[in-house]
Steps between C-alpha positions, in 0.01 A plus 500: 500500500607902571683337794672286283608805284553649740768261639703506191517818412643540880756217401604647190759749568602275838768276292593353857139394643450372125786279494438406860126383391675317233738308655220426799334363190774279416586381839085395515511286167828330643349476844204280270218790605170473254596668185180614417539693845789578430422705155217650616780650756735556194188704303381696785824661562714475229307427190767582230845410512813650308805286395655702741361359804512126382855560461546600826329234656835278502323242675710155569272144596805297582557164440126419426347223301419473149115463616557769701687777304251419219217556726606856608633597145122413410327703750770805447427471133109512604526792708710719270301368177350790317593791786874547337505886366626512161797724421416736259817538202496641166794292425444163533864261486247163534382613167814504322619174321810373694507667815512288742150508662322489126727188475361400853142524383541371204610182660225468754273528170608168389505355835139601591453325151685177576357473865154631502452411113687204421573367805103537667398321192731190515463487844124465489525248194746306775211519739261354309760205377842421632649312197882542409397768192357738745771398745763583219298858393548641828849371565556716177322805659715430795844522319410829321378609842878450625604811299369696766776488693688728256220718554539527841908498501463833340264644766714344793826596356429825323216684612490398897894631570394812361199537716683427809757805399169709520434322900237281328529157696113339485460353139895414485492260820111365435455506117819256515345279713198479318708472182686210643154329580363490191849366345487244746125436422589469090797235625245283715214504195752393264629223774137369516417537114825290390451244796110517492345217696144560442471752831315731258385708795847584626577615184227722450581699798846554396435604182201699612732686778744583204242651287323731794912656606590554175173682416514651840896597462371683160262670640770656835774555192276679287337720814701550756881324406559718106327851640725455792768526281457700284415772738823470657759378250684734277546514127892366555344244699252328255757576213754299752252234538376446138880432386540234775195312417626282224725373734206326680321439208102521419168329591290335211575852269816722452439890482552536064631853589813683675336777754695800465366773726345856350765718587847507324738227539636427851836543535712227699802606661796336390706308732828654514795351394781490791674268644475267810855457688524174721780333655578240251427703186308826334195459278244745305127485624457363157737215518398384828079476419601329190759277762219413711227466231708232325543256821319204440343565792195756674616717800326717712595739792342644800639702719494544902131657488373205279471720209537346161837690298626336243396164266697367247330522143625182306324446182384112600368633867330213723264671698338864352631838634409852444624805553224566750614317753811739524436733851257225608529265803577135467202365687251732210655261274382204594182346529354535865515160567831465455549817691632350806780252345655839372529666821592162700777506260657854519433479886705246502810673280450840705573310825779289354397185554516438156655608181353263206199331443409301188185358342449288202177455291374374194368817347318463111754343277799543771667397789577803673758570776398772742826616773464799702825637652510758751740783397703636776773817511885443583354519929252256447196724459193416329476694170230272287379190367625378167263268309671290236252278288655297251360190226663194617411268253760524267760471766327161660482383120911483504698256461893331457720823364490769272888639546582845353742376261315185385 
């Protein structure tokens, strides 16, 4: 045991060797070495771990399976569970009704409710008898279960671009993917529930997978995700945050409170007021954001680098946008499996073999029309990508003529 001691106190003002250990610990759970071997490693050397060093563990798996990624996000979860040093504060913003992470927690509240209360209880009663009530309960439970996804739109879009500003890359790439999972998970149980067939066991193991990742995703929020961010982001940060959440909306509550952070009143700079001179005509910043927020259409623009600039702000927008995605590369914006369509895409307008590209899908209540047009300079150079989304339904829904003077 002294040698154990021994070995950590050694370790603990070696940052390197500590994060080398670490990541050797890593590569073993991914390389499928014994876990109980491997934490026995993990307490003999390291024993506690800051929310430092998990954040600097930007670990990517690849392109792994869903049985797979869940199976190391289980054993990481075991080895780190109950070694995480707590921060000590005297101020405490996850304590304050409507900042963001109180929100946050507040939330996972009602979904440990719904999926290890509700849920667990209906799914057991389905166990025991199949029949189209119990079939119906938990296709309920399902459906509130979908409002998760608001829940983890805000963490994607607003708290994981402001984490990467800070060179924090590990739960922005891998929480996604897990996120992603367990939406995809929710889809397939409510596939099976609405065109259940009697294979009650197939069912069970969906809905059974769905309860464990939410729990589990609670759990590496609550530990290692919200203390991550706090101990990074500023006050102008969360206050930035908070304001954009109602754009993505709530899961199962709403905060009943406006945060407003215990120092005076933070003072936004105004945007001045001068004017814009172009070739075919001179406008006020004011008139043309007001120009391009009335188009009845969504644009975004990235430039050469793949940075996100600009994004139009209509008030009927398709897909949500936040200000946090301003500074922030393309491919962060996107879910990682979709990743590589992105980059195929812009590879393809850098090297000029192309300079549109358009997609159409059905999208909620819409039919929306995706183009992409590569924006070049008077020589032909590559300058950005404009993305221009628009609602086509109304357009496809006309017909004969409606004549200006008729």
């Amino acid at each position: 045991m002294s040698e154990i001691i021994n070995n950590r106190e050694q370790l603990t003002n070696n940052s390197n060797k500590r994060q080398a250990i670490l990541k050797q610990i890593c590569k073993d759970l991914h390389d499928g070495k014994n876990v109980t071997e491997v934490k026995a490693h993990f307490d003999a050397f390291i024993g506690k771990i800051t929310i430092e060093e998990i954040s600097q563990l930007q670990h990517d798996f690849g392109d792994l399976s869903v049985e797979e990624m869940h199976r190391l996000h289980s054993k990481h979860t075991e080895i780190f569970k109950g070694a995480i040093e707590e921060i000590e504060k005297t101020n405490k913003p996850e304590e304050q009704p409507g900042h963001p992470i109180h929100t946050f927690i507040l939330e996972n509240k009602e979904l440990d409710k719904l999926v290890n209360g509700q849920m667990q209880k209906h799914v057991h009663e389905f166990q025991m008898e199949d029949n189209s009530d119990n079939v119906f309960t938990l296709l309920e439970d399902i459906n509130l279960l979908f409002d998760i996804d608001k829940h983890y739109s805000r963490k994607e879009n607003l708290i994981f671009p402001y984490l990467e500003t800070y060179g924090i890359f590990g739960p922005t790439t891998n929480m996604w993917r897990i996120n992603d999972f367990i939406r995809d998970a929710i889809k397939d149980a409510r596939l099976k529930l609405t065109s259940y067939n009697g294979d009650k066991q197939a069912v069970m193991d969906v809905l059974n997978f769905v309860i464990q990742e939410v729990t589990t995703m609670i759990y590496r929020e609550e530990n290692i995700l919200f203390p991550m961010a706090l101990n990074n982001l500023t006050e102008d940060e969360w206050v930035k945050i908070a304001r954009e959440s109602d754009e993505i909306g709530y899961c199962l509550i709403a905060p009943t409170e406006v945060w407003k952070p215990d120092r005076h009143a933070l003072e936004e700079k105004a945007m001045s007021e001068g004017f814009i001179k172009m070739k075919t005509g001179i406008l006020s910043l004011k008139q043309l954001e007001l120009l391009l927020n009335h188009l009845p259409v969504d644009i975004t623009f990235i430039d050469q680098d793949d940075v996100v600039r600009y994004f139009s702000h209509g008030k009927d927008r398709i897909f949500a946008r936040t200000k946090a995605i301003i500074g922030r590369t393309v491919q962060n914006c996107h879910p990682p499996r979709s990743v590589h369509v992105v980059e195929n895409l812009l590879a393809e307008f850098k090297a000029g073999r192309k300079d549109t590209e358009d997609f159409w899908i059905k999208f909620r209540d819409k039919y929306v029309y995706i183009r992409y047009f590569a924006v070049r300079d008077e020589s032909g150079n590559y300058i950005g990508t404009l993305e221009f989304t628009q609602n086509i339904d109304p357009i496809k829904a006309i017909e004969g003529e409606k004549r200006i003077l008729s």
